[in-house]
C-alpha positions as CSV (number, residue, x, y, z in Angstrom):
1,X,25.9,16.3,25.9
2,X,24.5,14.4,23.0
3,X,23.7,16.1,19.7
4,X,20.5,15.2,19.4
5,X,17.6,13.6,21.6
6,X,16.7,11.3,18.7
7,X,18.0,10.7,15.4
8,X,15.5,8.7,12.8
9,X,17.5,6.9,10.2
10,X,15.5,6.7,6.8
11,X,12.8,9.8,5.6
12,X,9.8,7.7,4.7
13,X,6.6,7.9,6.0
14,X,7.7,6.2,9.3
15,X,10.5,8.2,9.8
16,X,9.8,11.6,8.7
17,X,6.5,11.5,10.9
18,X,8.3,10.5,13.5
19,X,10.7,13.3,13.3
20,X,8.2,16.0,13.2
21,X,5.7,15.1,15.5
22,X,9.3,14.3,17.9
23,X,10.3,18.2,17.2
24,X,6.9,19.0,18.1
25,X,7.0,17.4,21.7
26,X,9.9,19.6,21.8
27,X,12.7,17.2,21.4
28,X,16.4,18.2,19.5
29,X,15.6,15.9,16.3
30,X,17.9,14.6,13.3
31,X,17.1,12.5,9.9
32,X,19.7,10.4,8.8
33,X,18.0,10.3,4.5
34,X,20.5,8.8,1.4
35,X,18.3,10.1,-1.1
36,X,18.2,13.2,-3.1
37,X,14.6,13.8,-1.9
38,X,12.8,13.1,1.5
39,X,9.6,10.9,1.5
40,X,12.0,7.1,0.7
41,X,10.2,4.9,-1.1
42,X,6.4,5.9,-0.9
43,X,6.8,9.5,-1.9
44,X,9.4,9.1,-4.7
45,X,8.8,5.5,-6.3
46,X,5.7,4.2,-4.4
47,X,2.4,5.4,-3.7
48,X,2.4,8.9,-4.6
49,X,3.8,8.6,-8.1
50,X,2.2,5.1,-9.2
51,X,-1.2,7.0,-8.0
52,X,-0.6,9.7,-10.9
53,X,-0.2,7.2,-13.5
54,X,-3.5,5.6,-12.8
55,X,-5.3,8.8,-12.3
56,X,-3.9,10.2,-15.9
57,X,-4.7,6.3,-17.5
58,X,-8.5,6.4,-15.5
59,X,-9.0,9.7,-17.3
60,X,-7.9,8.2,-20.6
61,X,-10.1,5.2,-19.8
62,X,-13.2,7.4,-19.1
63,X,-12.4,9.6,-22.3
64,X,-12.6,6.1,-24.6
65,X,-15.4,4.3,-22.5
66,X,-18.0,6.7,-21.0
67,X,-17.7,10.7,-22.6
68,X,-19.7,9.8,-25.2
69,X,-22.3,8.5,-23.0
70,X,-22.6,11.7,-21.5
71,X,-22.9,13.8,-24.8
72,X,-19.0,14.6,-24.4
73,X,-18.0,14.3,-28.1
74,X,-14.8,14.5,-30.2
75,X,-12.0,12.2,-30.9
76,X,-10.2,10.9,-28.0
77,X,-6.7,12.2,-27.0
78,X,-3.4,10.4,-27.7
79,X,-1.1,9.8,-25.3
80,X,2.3,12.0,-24.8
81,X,4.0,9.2,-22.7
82,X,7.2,12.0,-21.8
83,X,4.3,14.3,-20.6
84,X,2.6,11.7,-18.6
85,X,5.6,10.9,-16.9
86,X,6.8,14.7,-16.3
87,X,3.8,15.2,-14.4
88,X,4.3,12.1,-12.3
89,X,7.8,13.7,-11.5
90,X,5.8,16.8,-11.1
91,X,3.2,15.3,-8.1
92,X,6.2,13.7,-6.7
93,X,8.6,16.7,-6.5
94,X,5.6,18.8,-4.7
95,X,5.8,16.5,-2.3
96,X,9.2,15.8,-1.7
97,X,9.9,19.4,-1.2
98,X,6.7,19.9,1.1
99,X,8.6,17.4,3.5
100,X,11.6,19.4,3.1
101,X,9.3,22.8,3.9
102,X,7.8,20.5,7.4
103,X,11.7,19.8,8.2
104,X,12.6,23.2,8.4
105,X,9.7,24.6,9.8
106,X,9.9,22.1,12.6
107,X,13.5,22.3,13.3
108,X,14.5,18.8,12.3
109,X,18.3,18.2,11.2
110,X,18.1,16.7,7.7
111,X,21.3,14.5,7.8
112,X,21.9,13.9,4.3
113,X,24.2,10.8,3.5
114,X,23.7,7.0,4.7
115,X,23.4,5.8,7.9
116,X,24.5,3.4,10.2
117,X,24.9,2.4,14.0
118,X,28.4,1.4,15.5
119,X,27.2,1.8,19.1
120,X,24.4,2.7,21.2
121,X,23.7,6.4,21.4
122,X,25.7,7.2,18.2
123,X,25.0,7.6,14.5
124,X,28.1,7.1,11.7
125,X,26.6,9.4,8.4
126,X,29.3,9.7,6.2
127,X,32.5,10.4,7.9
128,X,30.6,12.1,10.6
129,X,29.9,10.3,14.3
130,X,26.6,11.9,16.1
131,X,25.6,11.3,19.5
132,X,22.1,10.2,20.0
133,X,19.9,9.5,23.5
134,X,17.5,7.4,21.5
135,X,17.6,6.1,17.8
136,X,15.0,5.0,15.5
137,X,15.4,2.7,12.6
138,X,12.7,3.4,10.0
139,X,14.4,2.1,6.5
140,X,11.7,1.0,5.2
141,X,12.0,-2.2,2.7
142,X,13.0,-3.3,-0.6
143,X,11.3,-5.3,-3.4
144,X,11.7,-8.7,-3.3
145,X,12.1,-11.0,-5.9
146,X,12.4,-14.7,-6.6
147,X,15.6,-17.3,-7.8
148,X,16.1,-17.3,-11.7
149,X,15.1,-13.6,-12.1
150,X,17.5,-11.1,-12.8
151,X,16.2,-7.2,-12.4
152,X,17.6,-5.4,-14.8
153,X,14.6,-2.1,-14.3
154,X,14.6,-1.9,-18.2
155,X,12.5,-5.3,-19.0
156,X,12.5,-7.2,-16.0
157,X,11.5,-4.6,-13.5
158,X,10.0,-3.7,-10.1
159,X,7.8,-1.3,-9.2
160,X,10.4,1.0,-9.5
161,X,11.2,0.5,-13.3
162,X,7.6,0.1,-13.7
163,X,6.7,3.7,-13.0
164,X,9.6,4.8,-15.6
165,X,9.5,2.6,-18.5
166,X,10.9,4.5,-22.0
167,X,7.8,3.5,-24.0
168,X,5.0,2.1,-23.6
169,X,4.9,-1.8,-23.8
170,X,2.5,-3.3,-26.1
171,X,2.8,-6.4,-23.4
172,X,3.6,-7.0,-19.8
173,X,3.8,-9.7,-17.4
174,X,3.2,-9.3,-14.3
175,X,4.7,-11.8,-11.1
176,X,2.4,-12.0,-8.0
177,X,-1.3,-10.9,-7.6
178,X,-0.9,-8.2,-4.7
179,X,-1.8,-4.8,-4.9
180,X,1.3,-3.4,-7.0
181,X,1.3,-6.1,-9.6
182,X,-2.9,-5.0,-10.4
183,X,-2.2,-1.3,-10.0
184,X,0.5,-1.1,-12.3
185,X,-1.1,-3.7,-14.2
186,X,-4.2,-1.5,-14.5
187,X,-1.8,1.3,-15.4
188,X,-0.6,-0.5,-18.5
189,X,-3.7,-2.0,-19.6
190,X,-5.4,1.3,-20.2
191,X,-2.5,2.2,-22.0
192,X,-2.8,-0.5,-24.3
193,X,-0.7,-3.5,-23.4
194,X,-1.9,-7.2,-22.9
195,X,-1.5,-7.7,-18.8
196,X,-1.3,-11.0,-18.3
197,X,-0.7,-11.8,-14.4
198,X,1.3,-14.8,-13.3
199,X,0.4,-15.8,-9.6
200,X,1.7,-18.8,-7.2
201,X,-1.6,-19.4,-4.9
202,X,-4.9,-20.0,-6.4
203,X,-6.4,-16.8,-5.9
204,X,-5.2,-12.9,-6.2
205,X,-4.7,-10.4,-3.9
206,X,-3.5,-12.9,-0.5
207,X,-5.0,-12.2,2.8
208,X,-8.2,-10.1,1.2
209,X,-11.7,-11.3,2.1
210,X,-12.5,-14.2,-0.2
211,X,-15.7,-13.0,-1.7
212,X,-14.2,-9.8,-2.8
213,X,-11.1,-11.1,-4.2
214,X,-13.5,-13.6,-6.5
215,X,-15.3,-10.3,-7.8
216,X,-12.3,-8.2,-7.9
217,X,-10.6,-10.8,-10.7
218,X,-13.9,-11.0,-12.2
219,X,-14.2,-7.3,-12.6
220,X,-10.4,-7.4,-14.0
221,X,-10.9,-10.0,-16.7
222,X,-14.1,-7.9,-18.0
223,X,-11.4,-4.9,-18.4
224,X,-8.8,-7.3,-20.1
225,X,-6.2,-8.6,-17.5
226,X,-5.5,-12.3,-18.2
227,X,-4.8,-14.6,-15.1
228,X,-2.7,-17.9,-14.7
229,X,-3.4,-18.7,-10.9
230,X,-1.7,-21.8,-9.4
231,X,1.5,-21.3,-11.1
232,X,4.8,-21.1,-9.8
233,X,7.3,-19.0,-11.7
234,X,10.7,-20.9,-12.5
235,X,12.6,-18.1,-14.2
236,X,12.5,-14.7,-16.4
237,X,15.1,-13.6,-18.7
238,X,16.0,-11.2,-21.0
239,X,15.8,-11.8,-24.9
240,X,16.3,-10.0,-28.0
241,X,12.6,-9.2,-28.4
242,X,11.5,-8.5,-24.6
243,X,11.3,-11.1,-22.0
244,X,10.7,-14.6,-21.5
245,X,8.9,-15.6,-18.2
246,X,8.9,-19.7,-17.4
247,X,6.1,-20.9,-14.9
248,X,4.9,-24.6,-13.9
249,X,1.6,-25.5,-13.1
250,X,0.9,-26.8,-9.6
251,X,-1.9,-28.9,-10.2
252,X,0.0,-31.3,-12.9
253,X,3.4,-30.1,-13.0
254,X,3.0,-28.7,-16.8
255,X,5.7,-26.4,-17.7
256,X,5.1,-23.0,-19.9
257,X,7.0,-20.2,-21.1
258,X,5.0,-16.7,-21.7
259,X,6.7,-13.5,-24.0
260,X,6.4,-10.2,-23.2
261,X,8.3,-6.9,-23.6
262,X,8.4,-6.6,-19.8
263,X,8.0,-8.4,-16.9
264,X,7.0,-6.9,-13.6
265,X,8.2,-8.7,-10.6
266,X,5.5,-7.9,-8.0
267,X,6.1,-10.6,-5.2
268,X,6.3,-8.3,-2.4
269,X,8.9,-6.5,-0.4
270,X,11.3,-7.2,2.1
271,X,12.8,-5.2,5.4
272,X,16.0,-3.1,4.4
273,X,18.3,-3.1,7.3
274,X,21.7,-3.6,5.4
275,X,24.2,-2.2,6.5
276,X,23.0,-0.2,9.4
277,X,24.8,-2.5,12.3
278,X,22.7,-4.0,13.9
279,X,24.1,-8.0,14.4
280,X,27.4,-6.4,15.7
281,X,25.5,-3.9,18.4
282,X,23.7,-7.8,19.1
283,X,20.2,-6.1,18.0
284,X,17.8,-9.5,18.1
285,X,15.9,-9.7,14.5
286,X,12.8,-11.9,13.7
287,X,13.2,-15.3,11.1
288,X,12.4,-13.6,8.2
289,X,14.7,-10.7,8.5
290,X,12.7,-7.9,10.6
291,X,14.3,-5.6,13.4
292,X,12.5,-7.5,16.6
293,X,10.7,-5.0,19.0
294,X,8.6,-5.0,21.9
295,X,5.2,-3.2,23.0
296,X,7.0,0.4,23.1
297,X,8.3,-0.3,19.5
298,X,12.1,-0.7,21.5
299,X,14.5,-3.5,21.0
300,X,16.7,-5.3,23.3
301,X,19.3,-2.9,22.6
302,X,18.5,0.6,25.2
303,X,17.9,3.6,23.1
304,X,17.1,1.9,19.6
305,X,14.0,1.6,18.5
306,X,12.5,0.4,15.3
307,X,9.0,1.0,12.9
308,X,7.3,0.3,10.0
309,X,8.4,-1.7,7.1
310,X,11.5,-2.9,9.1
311,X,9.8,-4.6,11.8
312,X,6.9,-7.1,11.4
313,X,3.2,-6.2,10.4
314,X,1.6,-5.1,7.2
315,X,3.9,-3.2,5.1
316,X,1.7,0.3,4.5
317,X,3.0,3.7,4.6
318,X,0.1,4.0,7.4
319,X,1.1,2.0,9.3
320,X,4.7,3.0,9.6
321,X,3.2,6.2,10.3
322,X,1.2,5.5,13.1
323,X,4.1,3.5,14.4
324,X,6.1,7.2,14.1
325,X,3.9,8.9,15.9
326,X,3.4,6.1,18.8
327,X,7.4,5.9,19.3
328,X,7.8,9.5,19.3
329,X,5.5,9.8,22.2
330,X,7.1,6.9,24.1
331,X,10.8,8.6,23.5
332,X,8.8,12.2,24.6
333,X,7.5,10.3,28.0
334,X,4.2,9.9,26.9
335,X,2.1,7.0,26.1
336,X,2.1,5.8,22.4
337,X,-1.1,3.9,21.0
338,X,-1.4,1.9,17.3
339,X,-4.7,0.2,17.4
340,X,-3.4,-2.7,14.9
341,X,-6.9,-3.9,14.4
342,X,-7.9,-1.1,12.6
343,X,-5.4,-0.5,9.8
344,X,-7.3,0.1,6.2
345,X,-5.7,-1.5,3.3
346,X,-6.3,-0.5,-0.1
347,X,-6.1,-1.0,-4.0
348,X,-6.1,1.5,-5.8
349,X,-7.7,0.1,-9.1
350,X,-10.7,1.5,-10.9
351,X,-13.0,0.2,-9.4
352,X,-11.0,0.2,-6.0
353,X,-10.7,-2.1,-3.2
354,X,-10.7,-1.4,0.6
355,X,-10.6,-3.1,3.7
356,X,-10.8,-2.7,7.4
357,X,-10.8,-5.5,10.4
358,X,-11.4,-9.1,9.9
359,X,-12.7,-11.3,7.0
360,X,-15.3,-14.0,6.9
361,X,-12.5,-16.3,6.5
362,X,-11.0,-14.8,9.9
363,X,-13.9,-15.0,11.9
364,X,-14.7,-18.7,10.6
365,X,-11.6,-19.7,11.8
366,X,-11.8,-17.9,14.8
367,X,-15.2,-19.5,15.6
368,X,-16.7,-16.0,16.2
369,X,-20.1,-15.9,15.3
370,X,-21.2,-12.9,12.8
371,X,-23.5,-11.8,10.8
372,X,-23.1,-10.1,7.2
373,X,-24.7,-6.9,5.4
374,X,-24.4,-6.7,2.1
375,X,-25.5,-3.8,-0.3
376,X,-24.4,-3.4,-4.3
377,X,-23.1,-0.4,-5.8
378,X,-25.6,-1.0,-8.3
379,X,-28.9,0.2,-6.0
380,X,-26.5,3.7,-5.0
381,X,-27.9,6.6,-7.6
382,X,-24.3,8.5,-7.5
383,X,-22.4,5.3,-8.7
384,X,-24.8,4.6,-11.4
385,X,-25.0,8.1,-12.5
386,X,-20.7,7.9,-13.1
387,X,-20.5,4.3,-14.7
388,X,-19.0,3.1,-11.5
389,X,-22.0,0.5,-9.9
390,X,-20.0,-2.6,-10.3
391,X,-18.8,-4.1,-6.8
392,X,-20.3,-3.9,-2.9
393,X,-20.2,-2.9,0.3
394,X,-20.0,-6.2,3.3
395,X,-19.9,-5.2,6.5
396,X,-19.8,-8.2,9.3
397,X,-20.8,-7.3,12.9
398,X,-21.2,-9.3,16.0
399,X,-24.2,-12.2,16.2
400,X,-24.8,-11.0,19.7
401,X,-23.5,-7.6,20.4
402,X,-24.0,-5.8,16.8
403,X,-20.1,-4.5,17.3
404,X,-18.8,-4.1,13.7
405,X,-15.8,-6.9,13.2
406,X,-14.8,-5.6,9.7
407,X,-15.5,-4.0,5.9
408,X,-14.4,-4.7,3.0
409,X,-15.5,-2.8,0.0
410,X,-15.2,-3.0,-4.1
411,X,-16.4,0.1,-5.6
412,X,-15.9,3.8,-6.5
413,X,-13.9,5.9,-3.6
414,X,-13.5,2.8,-1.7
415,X,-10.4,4.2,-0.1
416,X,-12.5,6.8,1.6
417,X,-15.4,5.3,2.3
418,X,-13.6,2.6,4.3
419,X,-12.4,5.4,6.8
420,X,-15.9,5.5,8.5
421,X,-15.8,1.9,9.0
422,X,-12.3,2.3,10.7
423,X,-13.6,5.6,12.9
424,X,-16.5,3.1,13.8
425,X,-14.2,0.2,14.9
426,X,-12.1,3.2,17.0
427,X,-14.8,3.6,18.8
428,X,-16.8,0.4,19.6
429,X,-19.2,1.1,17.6
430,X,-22.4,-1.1,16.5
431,X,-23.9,-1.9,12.8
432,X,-26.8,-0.2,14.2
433,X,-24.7,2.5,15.2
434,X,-24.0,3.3,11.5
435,X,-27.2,2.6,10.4
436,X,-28.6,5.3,12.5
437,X,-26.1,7.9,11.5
438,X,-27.3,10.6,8.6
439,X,-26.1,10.4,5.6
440,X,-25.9,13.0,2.1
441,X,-27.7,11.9,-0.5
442,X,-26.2,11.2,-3.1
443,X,-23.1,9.9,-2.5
444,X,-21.3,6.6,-2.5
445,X,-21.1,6.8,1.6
446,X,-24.9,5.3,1.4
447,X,-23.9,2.2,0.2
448,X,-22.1,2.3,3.5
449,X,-25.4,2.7,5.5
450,X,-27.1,0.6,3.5
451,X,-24.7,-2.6,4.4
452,X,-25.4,-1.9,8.0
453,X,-29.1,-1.3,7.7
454,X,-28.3,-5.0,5.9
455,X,-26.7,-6.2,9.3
456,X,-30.6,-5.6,11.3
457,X,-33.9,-5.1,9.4
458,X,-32.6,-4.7,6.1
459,X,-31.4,-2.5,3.3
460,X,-33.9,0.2,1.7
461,X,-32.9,0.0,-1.9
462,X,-32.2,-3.3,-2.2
């Protein structure tokens, strides 16, 4: 008899979904977790506690830049940087211990200790062999970096040191243009630090649609982030005073050299499979280092299966956790479904970015043909009314059949608003579709309905 139906190794958002919604098809379910804390990297030195920091430095940013406006006087607070970061532990710690809470009230087997696989059907944690019918590997990934930089999380940091700095910096560069590089970046320059952002291609944020990312930097010089775009970073080291960060412009081969008291390397992450076992159990891995898998989220190994950040797709905690809940079903006997067309993506900036489906630049090359609906924060009443009207909602829909293609929005509570975009997609829906649909007034959401009133006869308040 094996120990377990399925053991997950790694208690991130893949895994730890997985787990429970496993226990709750009624499966026997173990999670194989190193850490002191479930949650891996999202819940303890990801998302969850860089989105404290930039709601505590928003509220800072407000207090200096809009309270006044609104008849809110008084001298504006000073910043307790120990404080600040004891309740980002505090956010964090509810968290962690509400997976813990879900563990135990589902009857999943935290296995604490490191995992790895030395055959099919069995789990080595520690000194410990357990016998598995089905295995999934969900451990996540690991910042990458580039050659000539050492990490040292003191000055030359990830996002890991970057969340727990022992002061504040007075200057920081930043290595890459993705969404953790302008998050923590925004994090530091309402603090008070010169942000200046070092990136290789010739625009920021990769792979976003074009028109936003032009307005996006735009919008983030206005608040004071500096950009050298084009420029591909040769080295940073360590000096007596901070950091020194080396860079070479592509278009004439010019080299640089930039100071600062820290440098954050933000050049992306990459799937963690060390030491698990998998090129001796002849598991097949993709070139560039992910677990290889098929439809059913299975590799060519029986009874291993693999999700989220170690396998290939976009690295979001939402994704992995769809993928847990799809691979859970399969191993339960039931059908599992990621629609991978409809994943959001999002910045978390003020003001913030969010996407959903395919970009202008997509459907170009695609030859699709499309049509676009625009609306500006600046013609919704609620954004106006809190200082937020900068940015726009685009929504592109089908030339022929009105079916919505994508969204991509820059403005206040874009992270929400994209979701009715994404239930739209779900569901086939129409521009019209959306246009039609009631919403409250005020809120940001008509901005929303405004775009796809854009997409037929046209916007009302613009």
């Amino acid at each position: 008899m094996a120990d377990f139906d399925l053991i997950v190794i790694g208690a991130g958002p893949g895994g730890y979904v997985c787990a429970i919604h496993a226990a709750q098809l009624g499966l026997k379910v173990a999670c194989v977790e190193g850490r002191e804390t479930l949650g891996g990297t999202c819940l303890n030195v990801g998302c969850i506690p860089s989105k404290a920091l930039l709601n505590a430095t928003h509220q800072l940013h407000e207090v200096h830049e809009n309270f006044e406006k609104m008849g809110l006087m008084g001298g504006a607070p000073t910043v307790d940087w120990e404080k600040m970061q004891a309740y980002k532990q505090d956010v964090v710690n509810g968290n962690t211990k509400g997976i813990e809470f879900l563990f135990k009230k589902n009857k999943v087997t935290w296995l604490k200790g490191w995992g790895s696989i030395p055959a099919a059907g069995q789990v080595k944690v520690g000194d410990e062999i357990h016998n598995a019918k089905n295995i999934v590997v969900a451990t996540g990934s690991v910042a990458a970096s580039l050659p000539g930089i050492e990490i040292d999380e003191e000055v030359i940091v990830t996002s890991t040191g970057a969340l727990a700095l022992g002061s504040i910096p007075k200057s920081v560069v930043v290595i890459g243009a993705g969404v953790i590089g302008l998050e923590m970046g925004s994090v530091y320059k309402r603090l008070g630090a010169e942000v200046t952002v070092v990136e290789y291609l010739d625009a920021i944020t990769p792979g976003m649609d074009a028109e936003i990312a032009k307005n996006f930097q735009k919008i983030l010089t206005k608040q004071g982030f500096k950009f050298t775009l084009g420029a591909a970073v040769q080295g940073a080291t360590r000096t007596d005073k901070g950091a020194s960060v080396t860079y070479k412009l592509k278009k004439d081969d010019s080299e640089h050299t930039i100071e600062a008291d820290v440098v954050l390397v933000a050049t992306g992450r990459k799937p963690y499979t060390d030491g698990l076992g998998l090129a001796e159990l002849g598991v097949e891995m993709e070139q560039r280092g992910q677990v290889k898998i098929d439809a059913h989220w299975a590799t060519n190994v029986k009874g291993i299966y693999a999700i989220g950040d170690a396998v290939v797709g976009p690295m979001l905690a939402h994704k992995a956790e769809d993928e847990g809940m799809a691979v859970a079903e399969v191993i339960a006997g039931k059908h599992g479904h990621v629609n991978y067309g409809v994943i959001p993506g999002v910045i978390y900036t003020t003001p913030e970015v969010a996407s959903v489906g395919q970009t202008e630049e997509q459907l170009k090359a695609a030859g699709v043909a499309y049509k676009v609906g625009k609306f500006p924060f600046m013609g919704n009443a609620r954004a106006k009314a809190v200082f937020q009207a900068e940015g726009f909602v685009k929504l592109l829909a089908d030339k022929e059949t009105d079916r919505v293609l994508g969204c991509h929005i820059i403005g206040p509570g874009a992270g929400d608003l994209i979701h009715e975009i994404c239930m739209a997609m779900e569901f086939g829906a129409s521009a019209q579709d959306v246009a039609l649909t009631c919403h409250a007034h005020p809120t940001y959401s008509e901005a929303v309905r405004e775009a796809a009133l854009a997409c037929g006869d046209g916007a009302i308040h613009a």
